[in-house]
Rosetta silent file (secondary structure, phi, psi, omega in degrees, C-alpha in Angstrom):
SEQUENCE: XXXXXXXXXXXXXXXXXXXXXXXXXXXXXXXXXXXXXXXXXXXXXXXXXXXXXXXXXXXXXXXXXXXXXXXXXXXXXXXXXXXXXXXXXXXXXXXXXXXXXXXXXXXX
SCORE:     score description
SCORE:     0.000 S_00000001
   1 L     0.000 -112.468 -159.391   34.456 -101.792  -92.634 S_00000001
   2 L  -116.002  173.754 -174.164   36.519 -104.541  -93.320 S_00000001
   3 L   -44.685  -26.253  167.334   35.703 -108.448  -95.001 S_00000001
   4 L   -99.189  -38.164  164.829   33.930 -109.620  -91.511 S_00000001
   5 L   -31.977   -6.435  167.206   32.609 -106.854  -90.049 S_00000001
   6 L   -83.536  -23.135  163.454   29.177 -107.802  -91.469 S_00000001
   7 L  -148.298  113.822  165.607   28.246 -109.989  -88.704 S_00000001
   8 L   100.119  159.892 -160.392   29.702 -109.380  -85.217 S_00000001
   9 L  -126.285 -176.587  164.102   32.786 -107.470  -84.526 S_00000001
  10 L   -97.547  130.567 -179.126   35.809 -108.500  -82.196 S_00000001
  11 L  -121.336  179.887  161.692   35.596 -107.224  -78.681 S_00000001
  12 L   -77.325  162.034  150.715   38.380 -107.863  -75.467 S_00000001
  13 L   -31.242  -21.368 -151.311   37.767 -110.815  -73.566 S_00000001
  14 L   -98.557  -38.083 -170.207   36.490 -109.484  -70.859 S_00000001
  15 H   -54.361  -57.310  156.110   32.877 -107.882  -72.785 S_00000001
  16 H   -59.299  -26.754  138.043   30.721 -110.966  -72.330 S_00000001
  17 H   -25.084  -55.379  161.683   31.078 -111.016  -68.757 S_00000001
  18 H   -65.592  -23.192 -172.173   30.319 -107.759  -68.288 S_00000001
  19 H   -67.708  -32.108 -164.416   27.696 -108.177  -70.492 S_00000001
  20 H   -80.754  -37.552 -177.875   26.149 -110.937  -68.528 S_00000001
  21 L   -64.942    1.394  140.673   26.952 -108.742  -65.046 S_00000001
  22 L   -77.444  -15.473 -174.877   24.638 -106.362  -66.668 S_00000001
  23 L    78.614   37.739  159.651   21.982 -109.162  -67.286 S_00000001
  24 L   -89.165 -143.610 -177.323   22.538 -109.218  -70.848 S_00000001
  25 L  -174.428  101.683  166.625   22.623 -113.233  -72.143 S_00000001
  26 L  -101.693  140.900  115.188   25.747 -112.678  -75.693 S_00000001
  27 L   -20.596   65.260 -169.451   25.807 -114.449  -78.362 S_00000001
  28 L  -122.159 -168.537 -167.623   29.383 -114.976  -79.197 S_00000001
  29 L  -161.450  165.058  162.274   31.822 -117.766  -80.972 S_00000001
  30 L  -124.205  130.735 -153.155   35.538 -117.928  -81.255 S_00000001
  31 L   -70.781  133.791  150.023   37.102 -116.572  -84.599 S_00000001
  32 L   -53.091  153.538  154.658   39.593 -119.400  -86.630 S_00000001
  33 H   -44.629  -59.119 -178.359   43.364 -118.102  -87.207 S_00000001
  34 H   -45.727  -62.850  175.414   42.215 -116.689  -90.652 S_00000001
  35 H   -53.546  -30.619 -161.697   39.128 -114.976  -89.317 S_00000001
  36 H   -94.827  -28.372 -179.132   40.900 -113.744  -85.896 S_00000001
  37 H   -81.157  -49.885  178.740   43.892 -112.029  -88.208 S_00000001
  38 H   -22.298  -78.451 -179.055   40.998 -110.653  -90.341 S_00000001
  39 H  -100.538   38.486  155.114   39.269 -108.529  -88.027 S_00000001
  40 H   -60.775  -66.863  169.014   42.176 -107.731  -86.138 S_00000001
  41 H   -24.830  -54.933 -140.630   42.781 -105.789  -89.172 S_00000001
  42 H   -86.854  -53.575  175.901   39.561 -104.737  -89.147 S_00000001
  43 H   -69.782  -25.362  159.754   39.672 -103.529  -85.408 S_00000001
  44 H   -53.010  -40.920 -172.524   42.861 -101.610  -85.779 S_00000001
  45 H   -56.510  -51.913  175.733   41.321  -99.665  -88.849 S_00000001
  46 H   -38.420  -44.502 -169.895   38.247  -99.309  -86.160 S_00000001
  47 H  -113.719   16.412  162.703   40.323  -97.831  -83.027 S_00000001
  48 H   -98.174  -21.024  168.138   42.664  -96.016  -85.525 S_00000001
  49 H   -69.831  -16.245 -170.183   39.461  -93.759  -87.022 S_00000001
  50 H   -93.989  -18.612  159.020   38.450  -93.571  -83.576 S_00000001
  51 H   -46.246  -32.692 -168.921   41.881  -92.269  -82.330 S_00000001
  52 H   -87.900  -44.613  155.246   41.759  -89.539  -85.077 S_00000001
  53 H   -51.010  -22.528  155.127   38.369  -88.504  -84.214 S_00000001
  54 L   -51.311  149.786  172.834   39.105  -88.006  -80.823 S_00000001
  55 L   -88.801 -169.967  166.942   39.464  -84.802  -78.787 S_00000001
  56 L   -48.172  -24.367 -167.467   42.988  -84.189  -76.579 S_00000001
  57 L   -82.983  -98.648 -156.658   40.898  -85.694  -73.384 S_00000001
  58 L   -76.985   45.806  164.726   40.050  -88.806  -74.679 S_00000001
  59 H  -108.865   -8.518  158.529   42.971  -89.662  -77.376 S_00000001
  60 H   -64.870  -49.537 -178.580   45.387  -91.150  -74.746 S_00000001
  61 H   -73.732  -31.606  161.196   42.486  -93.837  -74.076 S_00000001
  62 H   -47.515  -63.365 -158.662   42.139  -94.156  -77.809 S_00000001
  63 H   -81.710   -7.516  156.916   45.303  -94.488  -78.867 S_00000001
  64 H   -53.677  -66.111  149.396   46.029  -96.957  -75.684 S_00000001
  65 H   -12.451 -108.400 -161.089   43.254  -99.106  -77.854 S_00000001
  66 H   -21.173  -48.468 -158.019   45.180  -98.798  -80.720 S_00000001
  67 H   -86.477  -33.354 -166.087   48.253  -99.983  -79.090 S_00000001
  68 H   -56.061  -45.410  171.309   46.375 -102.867  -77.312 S_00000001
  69 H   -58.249  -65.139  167.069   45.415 -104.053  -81.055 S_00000001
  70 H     1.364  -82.270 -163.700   48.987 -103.835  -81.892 S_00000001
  71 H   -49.188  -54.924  155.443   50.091 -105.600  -79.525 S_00000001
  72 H   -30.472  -64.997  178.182   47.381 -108.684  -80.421 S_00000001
  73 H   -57.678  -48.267  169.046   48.661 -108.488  -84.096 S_00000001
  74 H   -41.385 -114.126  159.533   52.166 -108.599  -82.769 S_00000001
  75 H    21.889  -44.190 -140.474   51.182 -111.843  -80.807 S_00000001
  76 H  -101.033  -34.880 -176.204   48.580 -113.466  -83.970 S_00000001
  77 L   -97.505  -11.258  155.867   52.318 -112.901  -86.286 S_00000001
  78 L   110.875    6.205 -178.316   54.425 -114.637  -83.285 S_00000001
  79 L   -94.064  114.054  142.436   56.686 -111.135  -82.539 S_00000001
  80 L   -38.507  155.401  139.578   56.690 -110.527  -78.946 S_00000001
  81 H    -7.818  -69.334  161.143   56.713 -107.232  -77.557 S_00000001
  82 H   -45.510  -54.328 -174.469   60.567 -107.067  -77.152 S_00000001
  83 H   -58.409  -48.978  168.355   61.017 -108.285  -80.478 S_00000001
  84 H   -49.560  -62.719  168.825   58.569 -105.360  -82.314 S_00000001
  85 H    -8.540  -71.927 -176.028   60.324 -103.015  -79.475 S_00000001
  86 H   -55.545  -47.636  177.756   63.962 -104.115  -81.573 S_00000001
  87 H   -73.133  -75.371 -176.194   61.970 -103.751  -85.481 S_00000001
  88 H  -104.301   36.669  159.549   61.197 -100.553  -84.355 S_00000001
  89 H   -61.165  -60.439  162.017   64.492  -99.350  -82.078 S_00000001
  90 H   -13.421  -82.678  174.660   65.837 -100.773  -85.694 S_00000001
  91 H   -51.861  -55.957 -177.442   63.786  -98.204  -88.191 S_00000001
  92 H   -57.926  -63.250  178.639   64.300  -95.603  -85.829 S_00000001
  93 H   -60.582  -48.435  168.869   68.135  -95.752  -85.814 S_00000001
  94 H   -90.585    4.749  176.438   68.199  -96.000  -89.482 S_00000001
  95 H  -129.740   -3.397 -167.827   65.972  -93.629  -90.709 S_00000001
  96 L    67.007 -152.621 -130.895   64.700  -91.736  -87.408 S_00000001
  97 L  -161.326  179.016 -161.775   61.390  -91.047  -85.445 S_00000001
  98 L  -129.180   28.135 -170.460   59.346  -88.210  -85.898 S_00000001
  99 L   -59.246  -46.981 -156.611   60.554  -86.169  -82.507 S_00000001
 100 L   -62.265  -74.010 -122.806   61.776  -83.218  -85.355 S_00000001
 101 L    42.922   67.406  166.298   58.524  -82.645  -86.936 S_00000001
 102 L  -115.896  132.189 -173.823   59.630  -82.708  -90.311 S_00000001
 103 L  -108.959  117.747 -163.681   57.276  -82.377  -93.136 S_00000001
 104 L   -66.571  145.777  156.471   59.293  -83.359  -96.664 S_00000001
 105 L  -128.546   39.600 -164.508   57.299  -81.414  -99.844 S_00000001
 106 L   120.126  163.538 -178.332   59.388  -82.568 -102.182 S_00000001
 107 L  -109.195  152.457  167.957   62.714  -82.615 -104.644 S_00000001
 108 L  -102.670    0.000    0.000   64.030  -79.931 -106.242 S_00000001
């Protein structure tokens, strides 16, 4: 996967607790700014292969993931919610959204 991914991945917050309310014991650390935008990265690429791989039943809980990671990256670059909301309200008004389903092949 990505430059950290060889030892230990990023989880939510919440996965050693449950780990220990299973009677597991984890082995975890908390990631530096460099390292925590690193496999941010690295966990979007992660819950955007698994969003693609998905069937229709579970690709709303994928792509919820996906957005949760977002959201983090949003947060890790200092852009709130609202503000990302506005960059892309922004994009959308000047180039549009992809409601149309148009696929471009080319100039003539």
């Amino acid at each position: 996967m990505g430059r950290y991914s060889e030892v230990g991945k990023l989880v939510r917050d919440r996965i050693p607790q449950i780990i220990r309310e299973d009677g597991g014991e984890p082995v975890t650390y908390t990631a530096g700014p460099q390292e925590y935008r690193g496999r941010l990265r690295d966990k979007l690429a992660e819950e955007v292969a698994e969003f693609l791989a998905a069937d229709e039943e579970s690709a709303p809980e994928e792509l919820a993931d996906v957005l949760e990671v977002v959201r983090a990256l949003a947060a890790d670059l200092e852009v709130d919610v609202d503000q990302l909301e506005k960059i892309r309200a922004a994009k959308a008004s000047e180039r549009g959204g992809f409601a149309d389903r148009i696929v471009w092949t080319g100039n003539r």
